[in-house]
Structures are given as C-alpha cells and as structure tokens.
N, C-alpha and C positions, 0 to 999 in steps of 0.2 A: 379474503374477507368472507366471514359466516353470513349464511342465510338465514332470516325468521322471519313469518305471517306477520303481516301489519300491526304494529303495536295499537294497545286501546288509543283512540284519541284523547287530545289534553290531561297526557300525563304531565304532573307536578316533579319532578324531583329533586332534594339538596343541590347546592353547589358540589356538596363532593362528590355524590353522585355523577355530576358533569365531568371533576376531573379525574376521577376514576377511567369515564368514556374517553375523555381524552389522552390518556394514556393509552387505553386500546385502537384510537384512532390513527396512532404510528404505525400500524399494520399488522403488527406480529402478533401470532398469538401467547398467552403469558398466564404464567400461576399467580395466585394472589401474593406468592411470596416477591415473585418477579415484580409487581403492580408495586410494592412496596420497593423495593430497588428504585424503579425510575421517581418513584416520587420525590425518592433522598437525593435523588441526580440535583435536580432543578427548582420543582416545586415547593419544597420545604423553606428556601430562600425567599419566598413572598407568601406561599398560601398556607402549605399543611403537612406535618410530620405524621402521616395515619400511625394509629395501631392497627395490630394485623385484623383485628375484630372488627374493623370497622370497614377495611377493604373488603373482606367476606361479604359483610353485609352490603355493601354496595354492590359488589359485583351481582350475591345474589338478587337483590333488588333491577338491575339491570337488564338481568337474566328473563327475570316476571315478566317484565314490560316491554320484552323482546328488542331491546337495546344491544343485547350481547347472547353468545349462545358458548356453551362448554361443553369439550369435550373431555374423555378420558383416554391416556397416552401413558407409554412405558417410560419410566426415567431410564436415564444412564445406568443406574444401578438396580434395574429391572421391578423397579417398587411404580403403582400406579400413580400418577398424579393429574389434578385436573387442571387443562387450560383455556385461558377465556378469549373470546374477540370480539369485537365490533363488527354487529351487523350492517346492511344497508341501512336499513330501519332506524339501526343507531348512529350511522353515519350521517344521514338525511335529518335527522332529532340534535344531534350537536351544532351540522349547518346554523338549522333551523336557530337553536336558543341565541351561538354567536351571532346571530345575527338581529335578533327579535327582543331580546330579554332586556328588560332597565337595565342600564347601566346604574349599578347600586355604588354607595360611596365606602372604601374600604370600611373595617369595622378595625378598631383603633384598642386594642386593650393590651396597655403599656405597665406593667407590674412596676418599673424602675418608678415611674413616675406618680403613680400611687402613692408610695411608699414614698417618694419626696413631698408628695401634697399632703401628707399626714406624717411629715416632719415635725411639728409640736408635739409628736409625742415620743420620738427618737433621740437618742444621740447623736449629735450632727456627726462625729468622729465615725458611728456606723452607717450613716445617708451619704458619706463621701465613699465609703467601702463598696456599697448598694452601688451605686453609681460609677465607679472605679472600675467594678465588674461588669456592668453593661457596658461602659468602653472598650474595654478588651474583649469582650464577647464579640462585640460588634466587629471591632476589627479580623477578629477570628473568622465571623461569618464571612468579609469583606474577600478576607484572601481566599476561603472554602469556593465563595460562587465564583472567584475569578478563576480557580480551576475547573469547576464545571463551565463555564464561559469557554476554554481554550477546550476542552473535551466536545462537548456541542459542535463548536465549530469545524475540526476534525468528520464529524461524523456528517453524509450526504443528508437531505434533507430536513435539519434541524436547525435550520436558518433561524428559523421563528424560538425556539426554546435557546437558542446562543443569543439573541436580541434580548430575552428574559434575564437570562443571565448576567448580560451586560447591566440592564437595570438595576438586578439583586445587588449588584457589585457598587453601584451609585447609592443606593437606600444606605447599607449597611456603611457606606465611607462615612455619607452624612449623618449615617446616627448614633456615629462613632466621636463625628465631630461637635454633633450635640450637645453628645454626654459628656467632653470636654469641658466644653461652655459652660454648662451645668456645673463642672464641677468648681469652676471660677467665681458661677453665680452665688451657688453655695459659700466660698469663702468669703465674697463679701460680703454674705449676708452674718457672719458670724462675725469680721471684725466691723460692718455699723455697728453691732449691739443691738438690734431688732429683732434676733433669734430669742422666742424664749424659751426660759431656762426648764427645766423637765422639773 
C-alpha cells in the first residue's frame, strides 16, 4: 500500500471517484487502463462502464487529495507506464464514506421505458422491437455477470464483488422478466383498441 501526507479535511468527491478508490482498494497497484479492466469485471453490471477519460480524471483527482499516489514503472515491453494505489489516507477516506455517507436511492434512467411512455407517438410494431431488445440484452447481461459471478468466486478475497455479482445476475434475470411482461402488456394494449393511432 502507498504512502501520502494527510489529505485536506472534508474532501467532497463523486461516487465514481469512490469506485475508482475502490478498485485500488484490492491492493494491487494498476494503470488506468487496468482500472478500466476491473470495472468491466463487476461493476459495469450495477454501477458504471467508465471511459478511459474519465478514469484519468479520477485517478488524477484522487491523487490531488492524496487518496492515491502513482508511480512510473517499465512495461513488459520496456515502454514507461504509470501505476496507481490506494494510500492509507485513501484506505481510511473509503472506510470512512462506507460507512458515513447516505445511503442515496439508486438513480433509475431506463431508455426502454421512455420510449414505451412516449408510445403515442411510435409504432407499436417498433415499441415491441425497443422492448424485444432490452429482453435479450438483459438476458445477455444475465448470463455476462453470472460469469463474472463464477470468476470472482475463484479468486481469494473477492467474496464481497462474487456477492455483487450474484445480485447483477438476479437484477438483469428480472429485468429480463419485466421486459417480457411488457411485452404482453403491450399486446394487449393494441388488441383493447386503446392504443392510439399515430
């Protein structure tokens, strides 16, 4: 684990910021391309698919408020690269938030279903397509985190992110089974005759 001076007191920082920290709270040190790896492991299944521009920026930001410190190291193919870790400071600041911080209520922005609540102005033949694809996606994702679920598990220490996974794997069954439902709810709403006509 890196060393850094006391960070300023009542630092603010994003949520992704925190899971950035929490990714370097695994122990290892890691490039932001790596940072980006773990997050496609697990996290992408519930919280966040970063761009690499936005990992930069976190880590930098991190770095400021002496959460994390980087060094520079030779790669395999003798090119420099930099890698980050979790300092005490930042290890003590993540304690800290899991344990302190609101619990906030997820934030919910569903495109499928937009797009079904402003069905008066679609094609119902294209809102069951819409819909059709978030089913399959979902199951997609469904079977995606139940492999990261069996990988997690494998690995010492990853108790807690194989628990996550297990979850991701429960959301994405259900909201696979949703968009079924929906797509039932949908047909009857076109044979009542209450759909109106575009």
């Amino acid at each position: 684990m890196a060393h850094a001076d006391e960070p300023p007191a009542e630092v603010r920082l994003p949520a992704t910021a925190w899971a950035v920290l929490g990714i370097l709270a695994f122990g290892e040190e890691l490039t932001g391309y790596e940072v980006r790896q773990w997050a496609e492991h697990i996290l992408r299944f519930f919280y966040w698919s970063p761009a690499m521009s936005q990992i930069y920026s976190e880590l930098k930001r991190l770095e400021q408020v002496g959460y994390a410190a980087s060094r520079e190291v030779s790669g395999e193919d003798g090119r420099p690269r930099r890698v980050y870790a979790i300092t005490d400071a930042g290890r003590a600041a993540a304690s800290d938030w899991l344990a302190h911080a609101p619990v906030e209520p997820p934030a919910l922005k569903h495109g499928p279903l937009l797009r079904v609540w402003l069905g008066h102005l679609a094609d119902p033949d294209r809102l069951r397509e819409v819909v059709t694809q978030h089913r399959d996606r979902s199951a997609d994702l469904a079977a995606e985190a139940d492999e990261a679920r069996r990988a997690a598990a494998a690995v010492s220490g990853w108790a807690y992110p194989e628990l996550v996974a297990r979850w991701a794997v429960r959301y994405h069954t259900a909201e696979r089974d949703l968009a079924a439902r929906l797509l039932d709810d949908l047909d009857e709403l076109v044979a009542s005759g209450r759909a109106p006509d575009l």
